[in-house]
Backbone as JSON, one array per atom type, in Angstrom:
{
  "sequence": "XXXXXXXXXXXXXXXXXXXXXXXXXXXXXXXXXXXXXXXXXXXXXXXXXXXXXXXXXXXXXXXXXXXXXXXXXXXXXXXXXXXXXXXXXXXXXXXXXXXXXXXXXXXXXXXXXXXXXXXXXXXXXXXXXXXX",
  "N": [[-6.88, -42.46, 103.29], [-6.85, -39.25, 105.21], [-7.3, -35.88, 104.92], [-4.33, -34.08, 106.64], [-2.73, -36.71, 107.23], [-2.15, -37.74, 105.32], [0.62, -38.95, 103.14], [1.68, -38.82, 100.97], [2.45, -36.64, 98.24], [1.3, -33.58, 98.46], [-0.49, -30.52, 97.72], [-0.57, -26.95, 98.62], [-2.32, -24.17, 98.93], [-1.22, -21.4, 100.54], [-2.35, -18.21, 102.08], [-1.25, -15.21, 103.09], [-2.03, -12.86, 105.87], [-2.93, -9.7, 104.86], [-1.53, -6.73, 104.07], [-0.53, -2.98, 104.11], [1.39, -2.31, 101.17], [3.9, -0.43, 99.94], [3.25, 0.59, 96.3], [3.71, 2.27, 94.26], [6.34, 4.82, 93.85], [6.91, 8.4, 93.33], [8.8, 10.83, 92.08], [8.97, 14.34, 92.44], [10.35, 16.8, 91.1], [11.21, 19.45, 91.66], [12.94, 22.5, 90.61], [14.6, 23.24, 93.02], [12.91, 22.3, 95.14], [12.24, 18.96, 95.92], [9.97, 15.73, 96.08], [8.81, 13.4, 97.48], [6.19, 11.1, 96.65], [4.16, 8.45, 97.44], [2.4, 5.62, 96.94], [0.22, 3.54, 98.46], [-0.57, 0.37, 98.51], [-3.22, -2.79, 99.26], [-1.61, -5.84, 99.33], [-1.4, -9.06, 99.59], [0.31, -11.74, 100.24], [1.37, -14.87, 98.97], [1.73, -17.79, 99.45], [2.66, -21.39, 97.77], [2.44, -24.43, 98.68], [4.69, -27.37, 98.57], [4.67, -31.16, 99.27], [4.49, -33.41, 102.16], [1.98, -34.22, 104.41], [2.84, -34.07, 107.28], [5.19, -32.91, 106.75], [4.77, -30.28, 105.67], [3.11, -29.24, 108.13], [4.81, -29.33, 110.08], [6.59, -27.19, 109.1], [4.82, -25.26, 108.9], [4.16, -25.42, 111.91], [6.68, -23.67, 112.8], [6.75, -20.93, 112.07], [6.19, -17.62, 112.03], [4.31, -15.67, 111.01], [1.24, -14.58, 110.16], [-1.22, -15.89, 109.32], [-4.12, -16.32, 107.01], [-5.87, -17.71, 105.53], [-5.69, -20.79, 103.83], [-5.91, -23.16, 101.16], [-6.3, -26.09, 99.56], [-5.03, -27.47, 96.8], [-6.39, -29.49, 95.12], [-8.16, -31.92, 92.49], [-11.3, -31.01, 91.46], [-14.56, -32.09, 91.45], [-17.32, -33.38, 90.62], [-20.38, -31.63, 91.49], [-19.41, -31.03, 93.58], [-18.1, -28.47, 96.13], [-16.02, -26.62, 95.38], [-16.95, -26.68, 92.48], [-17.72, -24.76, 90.31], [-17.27, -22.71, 91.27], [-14.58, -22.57, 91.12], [-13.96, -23.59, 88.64], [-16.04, -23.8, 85.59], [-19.44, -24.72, 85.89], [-21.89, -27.17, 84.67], [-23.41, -25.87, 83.56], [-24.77, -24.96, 80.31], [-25.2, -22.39, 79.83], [-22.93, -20.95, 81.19], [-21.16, -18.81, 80.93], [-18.33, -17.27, 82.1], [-15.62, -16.51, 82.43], [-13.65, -18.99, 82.97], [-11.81, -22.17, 83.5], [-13.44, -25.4, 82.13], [-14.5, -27.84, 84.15], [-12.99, -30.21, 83.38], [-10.69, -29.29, 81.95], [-9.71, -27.53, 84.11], [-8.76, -30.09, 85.91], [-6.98, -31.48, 84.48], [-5.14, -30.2, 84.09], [-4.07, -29.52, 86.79], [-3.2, -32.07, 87.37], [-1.01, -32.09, 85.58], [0.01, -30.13, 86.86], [0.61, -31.3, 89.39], [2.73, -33.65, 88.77], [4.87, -31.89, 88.09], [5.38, -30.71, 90.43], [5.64, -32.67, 91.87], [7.58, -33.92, 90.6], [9.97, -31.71, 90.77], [9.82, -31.86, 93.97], [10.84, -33.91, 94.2], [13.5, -34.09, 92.41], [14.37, -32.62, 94.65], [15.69, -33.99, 96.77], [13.12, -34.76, 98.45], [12.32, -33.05, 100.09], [10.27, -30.42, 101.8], [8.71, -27.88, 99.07], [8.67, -24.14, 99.21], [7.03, -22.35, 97.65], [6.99, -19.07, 96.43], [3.95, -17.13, 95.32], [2.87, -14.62, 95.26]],
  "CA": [[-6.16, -41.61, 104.22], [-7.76, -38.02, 105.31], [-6.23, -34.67, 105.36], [-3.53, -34.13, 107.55], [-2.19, -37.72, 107.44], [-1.42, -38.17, 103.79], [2.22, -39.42, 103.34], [2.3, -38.45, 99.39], [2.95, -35.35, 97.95], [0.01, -32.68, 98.57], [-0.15, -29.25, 97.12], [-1.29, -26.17, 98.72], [-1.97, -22.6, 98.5], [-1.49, -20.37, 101.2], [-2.42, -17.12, 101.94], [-0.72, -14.72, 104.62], [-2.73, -11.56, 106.16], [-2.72, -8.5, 103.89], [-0.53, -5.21, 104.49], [-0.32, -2.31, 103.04], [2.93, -1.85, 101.15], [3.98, 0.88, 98.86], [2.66, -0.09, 95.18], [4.59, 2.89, 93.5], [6.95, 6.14, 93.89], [7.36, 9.41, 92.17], [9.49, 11.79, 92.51], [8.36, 15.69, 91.67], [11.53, 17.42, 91.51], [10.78, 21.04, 91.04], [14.07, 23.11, 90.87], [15.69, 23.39, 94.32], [12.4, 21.98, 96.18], [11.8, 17.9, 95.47], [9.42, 15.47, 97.44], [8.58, 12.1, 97.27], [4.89, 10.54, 97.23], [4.26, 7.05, 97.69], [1.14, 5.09, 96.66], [-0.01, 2.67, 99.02], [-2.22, -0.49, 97.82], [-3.22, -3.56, 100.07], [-1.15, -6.73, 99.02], [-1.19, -10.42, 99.95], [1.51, -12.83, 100.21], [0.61, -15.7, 99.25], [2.61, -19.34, 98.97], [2.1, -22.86, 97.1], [3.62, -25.42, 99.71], [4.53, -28.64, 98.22], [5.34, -31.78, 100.46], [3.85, -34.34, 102.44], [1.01, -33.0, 105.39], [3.73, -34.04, 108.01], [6.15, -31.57, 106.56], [3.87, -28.99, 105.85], [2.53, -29.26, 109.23], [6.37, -29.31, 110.81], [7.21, -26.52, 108.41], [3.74, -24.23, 109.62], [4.32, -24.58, 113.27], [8.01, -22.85, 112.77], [6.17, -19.77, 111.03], [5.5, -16.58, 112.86], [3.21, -15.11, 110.24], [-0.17, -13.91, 110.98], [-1.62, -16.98, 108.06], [-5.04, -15.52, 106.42], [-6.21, -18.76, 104.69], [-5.22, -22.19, 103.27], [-7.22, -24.02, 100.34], [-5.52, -27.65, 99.29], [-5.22, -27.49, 95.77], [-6.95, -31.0, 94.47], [-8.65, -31.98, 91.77], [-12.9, -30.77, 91.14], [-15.51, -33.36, 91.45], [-18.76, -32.71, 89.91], [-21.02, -31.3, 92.44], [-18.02, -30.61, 94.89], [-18.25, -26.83, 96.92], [-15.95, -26.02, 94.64], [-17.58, -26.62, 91.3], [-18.75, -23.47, 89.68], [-16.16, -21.8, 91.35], [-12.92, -22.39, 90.69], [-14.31, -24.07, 87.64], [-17.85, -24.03, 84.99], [-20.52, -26.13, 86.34], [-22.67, -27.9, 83.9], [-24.6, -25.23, 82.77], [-24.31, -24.89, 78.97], [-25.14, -21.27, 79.22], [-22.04, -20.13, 81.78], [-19.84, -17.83, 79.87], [-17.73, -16.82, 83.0], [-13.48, -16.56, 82.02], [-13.11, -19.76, 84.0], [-11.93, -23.29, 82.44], [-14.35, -26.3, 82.24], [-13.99, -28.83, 85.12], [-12.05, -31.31, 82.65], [-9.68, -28.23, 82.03], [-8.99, -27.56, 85.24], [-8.4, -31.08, 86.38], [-5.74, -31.65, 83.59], [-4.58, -28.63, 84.54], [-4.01, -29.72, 88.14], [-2.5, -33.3, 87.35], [-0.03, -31.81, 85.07], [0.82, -29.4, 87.97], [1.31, -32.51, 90.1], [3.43, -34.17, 87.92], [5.38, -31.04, 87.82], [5.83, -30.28, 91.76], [6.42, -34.23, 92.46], [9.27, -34.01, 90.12], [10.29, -30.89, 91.4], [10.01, -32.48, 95.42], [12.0, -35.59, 94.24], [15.12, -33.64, 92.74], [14.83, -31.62, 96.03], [15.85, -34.91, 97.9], [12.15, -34.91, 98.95], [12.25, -31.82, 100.87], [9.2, -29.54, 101.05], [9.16, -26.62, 98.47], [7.75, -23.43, 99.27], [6.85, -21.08, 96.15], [6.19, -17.8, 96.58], [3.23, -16.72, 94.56], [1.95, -13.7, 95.27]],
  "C": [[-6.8, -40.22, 104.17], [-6.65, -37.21, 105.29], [-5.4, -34.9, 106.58], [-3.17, -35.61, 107.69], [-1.87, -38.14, 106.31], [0.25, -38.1, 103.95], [2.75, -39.19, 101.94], [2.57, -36.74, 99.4], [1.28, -34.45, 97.61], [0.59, -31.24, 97.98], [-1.02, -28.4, 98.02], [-1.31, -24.39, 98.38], [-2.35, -22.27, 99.89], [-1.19, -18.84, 101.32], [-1.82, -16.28, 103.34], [-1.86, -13.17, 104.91], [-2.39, -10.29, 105.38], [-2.06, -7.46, 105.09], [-0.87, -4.88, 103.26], [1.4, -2.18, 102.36], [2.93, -1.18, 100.04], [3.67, 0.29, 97.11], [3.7, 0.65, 94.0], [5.4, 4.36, 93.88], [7.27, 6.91, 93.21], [7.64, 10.2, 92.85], [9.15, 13.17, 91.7], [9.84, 16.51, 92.02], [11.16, 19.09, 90.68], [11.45, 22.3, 91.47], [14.57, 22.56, 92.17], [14.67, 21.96, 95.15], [12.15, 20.19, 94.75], [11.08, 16.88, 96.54], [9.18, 13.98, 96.53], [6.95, 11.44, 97.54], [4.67, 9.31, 96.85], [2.63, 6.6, 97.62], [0.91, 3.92, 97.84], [-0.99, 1.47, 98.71], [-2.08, -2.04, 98.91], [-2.95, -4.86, 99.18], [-1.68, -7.8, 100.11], [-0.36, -11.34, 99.97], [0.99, -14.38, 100.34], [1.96, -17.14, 98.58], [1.79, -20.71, 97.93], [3.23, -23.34, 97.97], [3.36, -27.01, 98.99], [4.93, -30.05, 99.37], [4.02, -32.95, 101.16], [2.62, -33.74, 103.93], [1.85, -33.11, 105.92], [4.5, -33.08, 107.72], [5.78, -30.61, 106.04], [3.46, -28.35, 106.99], [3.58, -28.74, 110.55], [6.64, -27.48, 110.47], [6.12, -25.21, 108.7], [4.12, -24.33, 110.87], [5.7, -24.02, 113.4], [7.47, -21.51, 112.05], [6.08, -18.73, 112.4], [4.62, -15.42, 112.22], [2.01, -15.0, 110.54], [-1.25, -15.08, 109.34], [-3.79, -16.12, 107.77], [-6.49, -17.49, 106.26], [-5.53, -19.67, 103.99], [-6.17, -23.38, 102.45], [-6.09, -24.92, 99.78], [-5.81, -27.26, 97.49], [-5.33, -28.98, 95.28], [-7.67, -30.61, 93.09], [-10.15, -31.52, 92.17], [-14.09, -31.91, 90.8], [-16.38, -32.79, 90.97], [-19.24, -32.74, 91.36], [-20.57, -30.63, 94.27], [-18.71, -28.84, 94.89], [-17.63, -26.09, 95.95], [-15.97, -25.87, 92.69], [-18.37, -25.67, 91.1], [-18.17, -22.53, 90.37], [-15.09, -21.51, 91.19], [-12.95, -23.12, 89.04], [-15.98, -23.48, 86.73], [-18.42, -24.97, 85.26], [-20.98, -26.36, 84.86], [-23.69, -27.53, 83.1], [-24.32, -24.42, 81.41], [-24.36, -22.92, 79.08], [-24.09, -20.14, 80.56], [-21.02, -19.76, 80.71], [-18.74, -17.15, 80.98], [-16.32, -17.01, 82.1], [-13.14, -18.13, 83.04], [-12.84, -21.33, 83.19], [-12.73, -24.4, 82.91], [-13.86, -26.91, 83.72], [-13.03, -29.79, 84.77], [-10.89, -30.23, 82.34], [-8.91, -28.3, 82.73], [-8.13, -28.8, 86.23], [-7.45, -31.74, 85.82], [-4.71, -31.01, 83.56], [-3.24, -29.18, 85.77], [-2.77, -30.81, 88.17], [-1.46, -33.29, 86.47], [0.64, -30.53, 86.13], [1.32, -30.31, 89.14], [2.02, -33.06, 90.17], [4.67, -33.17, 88.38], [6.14, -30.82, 89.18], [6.43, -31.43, 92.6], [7.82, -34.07, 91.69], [10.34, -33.01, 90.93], [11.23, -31.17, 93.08], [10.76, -33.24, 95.05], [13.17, -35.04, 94.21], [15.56, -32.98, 93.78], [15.11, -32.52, 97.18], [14.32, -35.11, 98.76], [11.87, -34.07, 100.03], [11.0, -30.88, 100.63], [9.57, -28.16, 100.23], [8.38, -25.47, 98.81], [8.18, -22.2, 98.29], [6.43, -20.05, 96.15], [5.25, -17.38, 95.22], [2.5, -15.41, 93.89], [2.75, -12.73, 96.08]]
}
């Protein structure tokens, strides 16, 4: 079965269009006169949608969000696009902060585990997780 027609439980991450929104506020209160200045820093909003594509798919065209990006969170194949990026390729001498490919893929299938259970006690309803 291909994207968009899977009938199990898929995971994704999405991302919504950045804004700026205020990051922090301080207040200078200096006797009588006091003012307020506001930091501004560019955020992301970003989801994990659990669920089947059909109700992912149902559950996106009801959105009126301005959507950025959407990467499927699966497992890492050797030689896959994203090997050596979201993971260490094969090369004994990467020292990057990133976990092996067998890491990450244990990783993944114990997050599966985790969001199917999750979907089941939810009567099989999709979940959406804010992340970010």
């Amino acid at each position: 079965m291909k994207r968009g027609e899977r009938d199990y439980v898929v995971i994704e991450d999405w991302y919504l269009q950045k804004s700026l929104q205020p990051a922090s506020v301080w207040c200078h209160d200096q006797g009588t006169t006091g003012g307020y200045i506001s930091d501004f820093e560019e955020r992301q909003t970003s989801y994990r949608v659990v669920g089947t594509d059909k109700q992912i798919r149902e559950w996106a065209d009801k959105q009126t969000f301005i959507l950025d990006e959407v990467y499927g969170y699966d497992p890492i194949e050797k030689d896959s696009y994203w090997d050596g990026i979201c993971c260490k390729d094969d090369d004994p001498d990467d020292n990057r902060n990133l976990p092996t490919r067998e890491e990450y893929n244990i990783k993944w299938k114990k997050d599966l585990e985790k969001y199917t259970k999750m979907y089941e006690e939810n009567d099989k309803k999709i979940l959406i997780l804010r992340t970010g």
